[in-house]
N, C-alpha and C positions, 0 to 999 in steps of 0.2 A: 241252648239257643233254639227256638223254634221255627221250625220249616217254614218260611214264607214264603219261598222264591216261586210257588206256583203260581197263584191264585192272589195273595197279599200282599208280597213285598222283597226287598231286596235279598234276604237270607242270610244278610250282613250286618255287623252292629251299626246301630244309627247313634250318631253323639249331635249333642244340641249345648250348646255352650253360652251362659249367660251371666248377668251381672247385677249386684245390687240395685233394685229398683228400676228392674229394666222387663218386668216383666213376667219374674219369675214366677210367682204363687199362677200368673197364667198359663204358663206353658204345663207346671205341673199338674194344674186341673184337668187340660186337656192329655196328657201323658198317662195319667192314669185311668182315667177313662178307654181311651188307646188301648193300656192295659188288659183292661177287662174285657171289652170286646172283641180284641183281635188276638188274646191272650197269650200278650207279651210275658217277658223278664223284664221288669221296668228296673233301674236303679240308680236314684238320687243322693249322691254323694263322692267321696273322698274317690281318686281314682283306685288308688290302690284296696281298695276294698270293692272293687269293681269284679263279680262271679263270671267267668267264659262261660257261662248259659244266658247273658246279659245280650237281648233283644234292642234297648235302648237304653244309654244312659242318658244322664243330664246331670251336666258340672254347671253348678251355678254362679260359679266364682272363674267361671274360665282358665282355672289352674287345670293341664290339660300339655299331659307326654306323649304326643301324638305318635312319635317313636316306636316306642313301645307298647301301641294300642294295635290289635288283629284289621285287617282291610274294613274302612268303614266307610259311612256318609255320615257327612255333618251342618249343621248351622251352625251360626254366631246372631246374638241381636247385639246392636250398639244404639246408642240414645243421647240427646243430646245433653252433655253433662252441667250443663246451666240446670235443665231440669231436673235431672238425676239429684242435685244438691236441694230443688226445693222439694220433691219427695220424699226423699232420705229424711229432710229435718224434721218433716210434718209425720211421718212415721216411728222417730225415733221418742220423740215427744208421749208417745202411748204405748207403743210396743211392749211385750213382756217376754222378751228373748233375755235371756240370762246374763249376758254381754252386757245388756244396757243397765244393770243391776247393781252389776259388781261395783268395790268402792276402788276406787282406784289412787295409787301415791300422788299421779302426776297432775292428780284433781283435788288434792289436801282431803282424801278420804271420801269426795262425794263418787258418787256412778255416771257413766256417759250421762242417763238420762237426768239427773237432778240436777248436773250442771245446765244441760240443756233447756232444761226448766226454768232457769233460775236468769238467762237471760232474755232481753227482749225480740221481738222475729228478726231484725236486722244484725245485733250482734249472734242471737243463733245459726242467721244462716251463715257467717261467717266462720263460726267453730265449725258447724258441721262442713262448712268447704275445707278447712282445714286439718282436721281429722277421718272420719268414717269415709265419707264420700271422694278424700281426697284419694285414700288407698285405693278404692274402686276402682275413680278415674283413670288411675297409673295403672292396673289393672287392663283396664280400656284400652289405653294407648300401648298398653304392650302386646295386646295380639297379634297374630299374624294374618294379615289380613290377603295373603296372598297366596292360600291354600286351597288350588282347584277342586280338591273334595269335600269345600267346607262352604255351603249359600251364608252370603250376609245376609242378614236381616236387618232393615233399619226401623226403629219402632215409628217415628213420624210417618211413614210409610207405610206400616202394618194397621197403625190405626185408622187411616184414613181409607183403607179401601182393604178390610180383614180377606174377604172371600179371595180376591185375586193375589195375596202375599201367601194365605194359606193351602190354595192351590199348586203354587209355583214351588211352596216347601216338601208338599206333599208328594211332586213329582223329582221334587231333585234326591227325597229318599227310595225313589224306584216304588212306591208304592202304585199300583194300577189296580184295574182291575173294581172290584167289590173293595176291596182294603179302602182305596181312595177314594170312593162315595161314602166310605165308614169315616175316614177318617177328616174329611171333609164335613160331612154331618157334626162330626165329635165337636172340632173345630170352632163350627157356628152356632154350636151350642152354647159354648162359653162367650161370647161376644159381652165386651166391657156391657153394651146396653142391655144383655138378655140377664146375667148376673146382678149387676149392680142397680136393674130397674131404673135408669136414669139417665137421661145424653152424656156422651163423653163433656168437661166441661164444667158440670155441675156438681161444687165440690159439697163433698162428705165427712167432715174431719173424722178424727177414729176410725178412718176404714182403708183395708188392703189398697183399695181402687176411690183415693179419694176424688179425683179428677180424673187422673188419665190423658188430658189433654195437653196439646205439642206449645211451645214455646210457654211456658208458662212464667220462664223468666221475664218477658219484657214489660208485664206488668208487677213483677216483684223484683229484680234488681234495683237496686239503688247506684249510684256512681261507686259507691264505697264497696260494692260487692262485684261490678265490673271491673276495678283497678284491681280488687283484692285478685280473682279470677286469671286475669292476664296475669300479675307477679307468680301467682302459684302454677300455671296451667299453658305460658307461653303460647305453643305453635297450635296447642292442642284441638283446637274448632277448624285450623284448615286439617289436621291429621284425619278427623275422625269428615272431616264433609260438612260442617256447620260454618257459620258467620253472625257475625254483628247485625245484617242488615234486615 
């Protein structure tokens, strides 16, 4: 692990903890970046393959034994999972993650994605609420949300004003100093608009950051995918902080 604690940063591992289509390929852009300029141990993946010279991880599935992790600081993002489902679909639709490939029994031999293919956007977004995105969600609602060494993040919130979320992340991992103008810089570097060359809002099919933009369900749900939603997902919008209205 490297010496932060003067000049940088905590001196402690930092864990950032996320979820399908909540943000991920951004944190990681700006994490490795982080990386290389403040010349972390960055490492993105499994815990248990997680090196004690490890500067910062990132679990992107929020599977996370906090237990038996050394003293840390950490994040969580959560999102609202109406939208998480139409992201996930419109991603899964192109993606060439190996998952989406395979053929599967419980699909008579097709792969997630040709099934997905093979129906229309309404009954798609229904399978994928029902399958990929539903694990997530359960995922979601299983965190612990009540762990004073962990900042939530909420992505409607992060989007709407990046500087002041990334700020306040930046200071909750004890970063001061020179680190926290670096890492703030790092930050605003990657902003959905500096990236993506286009307002949040302005969809892109085929791309990581198609839209980006908050409530994207109330002009894609149909009735049949907010009953579906409620029977699958009950309490789950007052759990996580969302609603109907």
């Amino acid at each position: 692990m490297s010496d932060l604690s003067t000049s940088q940063g905590p001196g402690s591992l930092i864990v950032h903890c996320g979820h399908h289509r909540c943000g991920t390929v951004w944190f990681d852009r700006i994490f490795r970046r982080l990386r290389d300029r403040l010349q972390l141990v960055y490492h993105r993946s499994a815990q248990a393959d997680l090196p004690n010279t490890a500067d910062l991880f990132f679990q992107d599935h929020s599977q996370l034994d906090k237990d038996v992790l050394p003293p840390f600081r950490g994040s969580h993002i959560r999102r609202d999972p109406r939208d998480l489902i139409i992201s996930a679909y419109h991603y899964h639709l192109w993606a060439d993650e190996a998952w989406l490939h395979a053929a599967r029994d419980n699909l008579n031999g097709a792969s997630y994605q040709q099934q997905l293919r093979s129906l229309d956007p309404e009954d798609g977004l229904l399978f994928e609420m029902e399958r990929s995105s539903r694990h997530n969600i359960n995922l979601m609602l299983a965190w612990d949300y009540r762990d004073e060494r962990v900042l939530e993040i909420v992505y409607e919130e992060l989007i709407a004003d990046e500087e002041a979320v990334f700020d306040r992340l930046f200071a909750h991992y004890q970063f001061s100093g020179e680190a926290h103008r670096t890492a703030m810089e790092t930050a605003l570097s990657q902003t959905f608009q500096r990236v993506a060359k286009r307002p949040i809002g302005e969809v892109r099919q085929g791309s990581h950051m198609r839209s980006g933009a908050a409530s994207q369900w109330r002009e894609v749900f149909t009735p049949r995918h907010v009953d579906h939603f409620n029977r699958l997902f009950a309490d789950a919008l007052d759990r996580l902080g969302y609603g109907w209205e």
